[in-house]
C-alpha positions in Angstrom: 98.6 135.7 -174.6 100.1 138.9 -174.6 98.1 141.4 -177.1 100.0 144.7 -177.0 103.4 143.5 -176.9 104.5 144.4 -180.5 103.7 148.2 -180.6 106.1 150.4 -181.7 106.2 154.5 -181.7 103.4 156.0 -184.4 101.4 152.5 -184.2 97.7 153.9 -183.2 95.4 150.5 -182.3 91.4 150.1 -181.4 91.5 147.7 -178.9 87.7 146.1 -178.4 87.3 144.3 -175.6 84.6 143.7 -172.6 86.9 141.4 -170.5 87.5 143.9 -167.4 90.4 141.2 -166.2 92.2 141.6 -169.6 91.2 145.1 -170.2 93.0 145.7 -167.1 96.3 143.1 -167.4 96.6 144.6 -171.0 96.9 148.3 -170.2 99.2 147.7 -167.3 101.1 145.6 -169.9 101.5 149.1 -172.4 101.7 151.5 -169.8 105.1 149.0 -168.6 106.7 148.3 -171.2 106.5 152.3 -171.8 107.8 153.1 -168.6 110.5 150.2 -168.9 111.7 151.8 -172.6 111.9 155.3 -171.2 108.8 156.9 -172.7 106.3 159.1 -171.2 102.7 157.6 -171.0 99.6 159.2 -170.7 96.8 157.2 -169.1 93.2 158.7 -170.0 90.6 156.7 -168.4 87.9 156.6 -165.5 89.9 153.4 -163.9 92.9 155.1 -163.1 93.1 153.9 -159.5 92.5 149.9 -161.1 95.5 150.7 -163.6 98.0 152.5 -160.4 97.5 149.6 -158.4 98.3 147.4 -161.0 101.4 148.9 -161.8 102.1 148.5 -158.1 100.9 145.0 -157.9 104.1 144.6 -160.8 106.3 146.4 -158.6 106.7 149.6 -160.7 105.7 152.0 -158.2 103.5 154.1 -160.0 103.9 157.2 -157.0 107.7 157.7 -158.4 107.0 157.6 -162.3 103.5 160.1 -161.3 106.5 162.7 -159.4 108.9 162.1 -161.8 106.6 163.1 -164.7 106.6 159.5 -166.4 103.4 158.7 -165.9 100.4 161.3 -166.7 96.6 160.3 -165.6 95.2 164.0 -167.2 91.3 164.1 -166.3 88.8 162.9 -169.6 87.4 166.8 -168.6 91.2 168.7 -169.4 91.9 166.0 -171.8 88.9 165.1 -174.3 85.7 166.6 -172.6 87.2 170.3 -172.8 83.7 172.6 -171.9 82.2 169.7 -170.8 81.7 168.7 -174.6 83.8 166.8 -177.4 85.1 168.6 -179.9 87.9 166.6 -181.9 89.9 170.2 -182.2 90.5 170.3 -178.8 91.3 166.5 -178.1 93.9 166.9 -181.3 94.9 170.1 -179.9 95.5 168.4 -176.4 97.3 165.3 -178.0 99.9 167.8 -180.2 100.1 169.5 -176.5 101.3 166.6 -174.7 103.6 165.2 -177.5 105.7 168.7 -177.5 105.9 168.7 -173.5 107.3 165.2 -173.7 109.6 166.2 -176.7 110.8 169.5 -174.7 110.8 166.7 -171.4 113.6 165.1 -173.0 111.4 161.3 -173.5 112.4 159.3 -176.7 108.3 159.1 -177.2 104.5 159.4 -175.8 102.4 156.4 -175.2 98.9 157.0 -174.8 96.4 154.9 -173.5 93.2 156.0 -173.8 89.8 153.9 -171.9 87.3 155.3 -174.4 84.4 154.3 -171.5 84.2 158.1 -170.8 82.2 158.3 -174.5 79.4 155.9 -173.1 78.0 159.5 -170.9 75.3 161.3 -172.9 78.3 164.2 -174.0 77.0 167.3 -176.7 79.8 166.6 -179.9 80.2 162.5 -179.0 79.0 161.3 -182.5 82.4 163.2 -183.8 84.4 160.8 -182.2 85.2 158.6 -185.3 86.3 162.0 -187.1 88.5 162.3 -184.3 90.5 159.1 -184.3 90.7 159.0 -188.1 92.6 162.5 -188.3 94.8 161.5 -184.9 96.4 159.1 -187.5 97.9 162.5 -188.9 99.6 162.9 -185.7 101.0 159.4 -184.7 102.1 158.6 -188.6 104.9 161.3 -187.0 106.6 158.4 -185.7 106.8 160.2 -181.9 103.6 158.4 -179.9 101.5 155.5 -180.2 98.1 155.4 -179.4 96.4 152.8 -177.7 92.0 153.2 -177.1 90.2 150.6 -175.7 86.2 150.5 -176.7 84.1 147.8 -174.8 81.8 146.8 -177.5 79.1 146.8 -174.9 79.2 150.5 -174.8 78.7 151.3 -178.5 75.7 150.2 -181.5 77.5 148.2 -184.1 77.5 150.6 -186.6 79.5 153.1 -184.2 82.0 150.6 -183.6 82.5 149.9 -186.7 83.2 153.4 -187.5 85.3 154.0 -184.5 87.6 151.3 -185.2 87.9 151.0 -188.9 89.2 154.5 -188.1 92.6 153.2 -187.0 95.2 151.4 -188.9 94.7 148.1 -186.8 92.4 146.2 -184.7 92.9 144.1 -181.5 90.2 141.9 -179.9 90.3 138.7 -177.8 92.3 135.9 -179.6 93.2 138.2 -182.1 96.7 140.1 -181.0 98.5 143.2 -182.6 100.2 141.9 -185.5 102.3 144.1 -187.5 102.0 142.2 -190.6 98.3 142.3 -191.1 97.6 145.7 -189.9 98.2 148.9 -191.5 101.5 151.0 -190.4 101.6 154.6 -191.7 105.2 156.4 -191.4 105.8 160.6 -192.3 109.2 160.2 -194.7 111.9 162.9 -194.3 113.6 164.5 -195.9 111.6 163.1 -198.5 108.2 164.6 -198.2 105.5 161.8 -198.0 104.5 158.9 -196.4 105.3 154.7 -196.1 103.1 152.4 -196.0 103.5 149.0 -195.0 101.4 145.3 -193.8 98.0 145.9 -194.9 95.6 148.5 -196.8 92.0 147.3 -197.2 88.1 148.5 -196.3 88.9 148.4 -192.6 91.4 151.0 -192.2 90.6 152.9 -195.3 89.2 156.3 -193.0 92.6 155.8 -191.5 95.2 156.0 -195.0 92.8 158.4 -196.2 92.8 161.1 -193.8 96.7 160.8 -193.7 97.2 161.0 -196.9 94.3 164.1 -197.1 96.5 166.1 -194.3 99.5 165.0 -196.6 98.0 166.5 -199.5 96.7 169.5 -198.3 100.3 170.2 -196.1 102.4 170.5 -199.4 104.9 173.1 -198.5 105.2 174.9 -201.6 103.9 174.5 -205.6 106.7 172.6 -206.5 107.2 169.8 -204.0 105.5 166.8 -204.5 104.7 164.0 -202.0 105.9 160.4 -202.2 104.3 157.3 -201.0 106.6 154.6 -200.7 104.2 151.6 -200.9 106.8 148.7 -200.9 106.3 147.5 -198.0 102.5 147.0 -198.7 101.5 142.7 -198.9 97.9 143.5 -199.4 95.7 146.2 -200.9 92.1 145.4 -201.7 89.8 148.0 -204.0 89.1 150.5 -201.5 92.5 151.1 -200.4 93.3 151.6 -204.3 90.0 153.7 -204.9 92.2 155.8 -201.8 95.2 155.9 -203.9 93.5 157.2 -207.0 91.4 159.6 -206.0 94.5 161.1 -204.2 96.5 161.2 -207.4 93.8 163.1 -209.5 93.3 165.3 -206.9 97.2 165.8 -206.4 97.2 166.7 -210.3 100.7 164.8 -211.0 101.8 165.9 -207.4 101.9 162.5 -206.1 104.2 159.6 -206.5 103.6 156.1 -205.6 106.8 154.0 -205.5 108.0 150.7 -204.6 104.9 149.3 -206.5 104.6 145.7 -207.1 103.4 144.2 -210.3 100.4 143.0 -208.0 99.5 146.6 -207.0 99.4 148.2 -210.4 97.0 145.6 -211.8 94.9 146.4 -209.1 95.4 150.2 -209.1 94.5 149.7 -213.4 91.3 147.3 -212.9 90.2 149.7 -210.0 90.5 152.9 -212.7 89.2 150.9 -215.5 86.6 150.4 -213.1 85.7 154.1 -212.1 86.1 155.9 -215.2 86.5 155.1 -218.9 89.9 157.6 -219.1 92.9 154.8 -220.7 94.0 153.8 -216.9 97.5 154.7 -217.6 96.7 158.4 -217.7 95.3 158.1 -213.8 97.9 155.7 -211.8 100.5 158.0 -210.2 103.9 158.2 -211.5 106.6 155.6 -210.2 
């Protein structure tokens, strides 16, 4: 069953698996179907030679796309071990690198799939990781790359995991494929500063929708622009995806606008006030 096949440009996914077959079939799958649509894709990883002879074992010689510039394998060390320590400056500053040399490149999009294994070495800065991937939701909510980082379960105590992947906006395991509709997609609007939102909002990708919506808030060009979240295309928000909302309206101070809100959405977003403070709740949702 194929579990990448429905990504599209500004999806970022955890993938936790500790199959080595699938891990394998399944990045040779997105690294493909990247190639095949024109992108450029980044492989970062310690199983580069396993993924390059897959490709060939497809018959996409992976020598042409490395000469042509399609395909990238950039070293963990010049890539997210920069000093010989992680630092989740440098890894954003080497993703916002690679995503302008693929825009001035020409390529419709980046694609980068990222074998987290690397984390597993005893590294000075490791337990920033999770801070890491939930701000590199700031940079593929652009709309230009997708993000793809596989963590074997094996690797990391539950409690990091957890972290790590309720980080990102979705979640694939074994038996459980990408699926657009119950994960969490998070779009930049223009010309209309703000964001859309759509599938699902809940406790497992809260880190995610908040630190978007945080670099949202705190990018605001000018006093007098405010940013709107178009949440219309949201089927599901639970209480900590609304606790998300409203914190970021008070601290927006009526320079924040939720619209496309269902009836379902403001009950929740008036219980979860009603909840947390005993201001009337109409005084704290956002505007429509």
């Amino acid at each position: 069953m194929p579990l990448l096949d429905r990504l599209t440009l500004g999806d970022h996914v955890c993938w936790t698996t500790g199959d080595e077959a699938a891990r394998v079939e399944s990045l040779t799958e997105v690294v493909q179907t990247g190639l095949r649509q024109g992108q450029r894709v980044l492989y970062c990883g310690d199983d580069r030679i396993q993924v390059r002879a897959a490709l060939d074992h497809r018959r996409l010689p992976s020598g042409d796309a490395l000469a042509s510039g399609d395909l990238r394998f950039p070293s963990i060390e010049s890539s997210f071990l920069t000093a010989g320590a992680f630092d989740p400056a440098d890894a954003l500053c080497f993703l916002r690198r690679e995503i302008d040399d693929a825009r001035h490149a020409g390529y419709p999009g980046l694609r980068l799939v990222a074998d987290m294994s690397w984390a597993r070495r005893p590294t000075p800065g490791i337990e920033r990781l999770p801070e890491y991937e939930a701000e590199a939701n700031t940079i593929f909510a652009e709309g230009y790359a997708l993000g793809v980082c596989l963590y074997d379960p094996h690797d990391f105590h539950a409690q990091t995991l957890r972290e790590l992947t309720c980080a990102h906006p979705a979640t694939v395991r074994a038996g459980m494929p990408f699926d657009p509709t119950y994960a969490l997609r998070i779009r930049r609007t223009r010309p209309t500063f703000g964001l859309r939102l759509e599938g699902e909002a809940d406790l497992f990708n809260r880190p995610a929708l908040n630190a978007v919506i945080d670099h949202l808030l705190r990018s605001l060009p000018d006093p007098d622009t405010t940013a709107t979240v178009d949440v219309s295309g949201l089927h599901f928000v639970d209480t900590a995806a609304a606790r998300v909302l409203l914190h970021a309206s008070d601290r927006a101070a009526g320079r924040l606008r939720l619209v496309g809100r269902s009836p379902a959405l403001v009950r929740l977003l008036s219980c979860t006030a009603s909840a947390s403070t005993r201001e009337p709740p109409d005084r704290m949702l956002p505007s429509v």
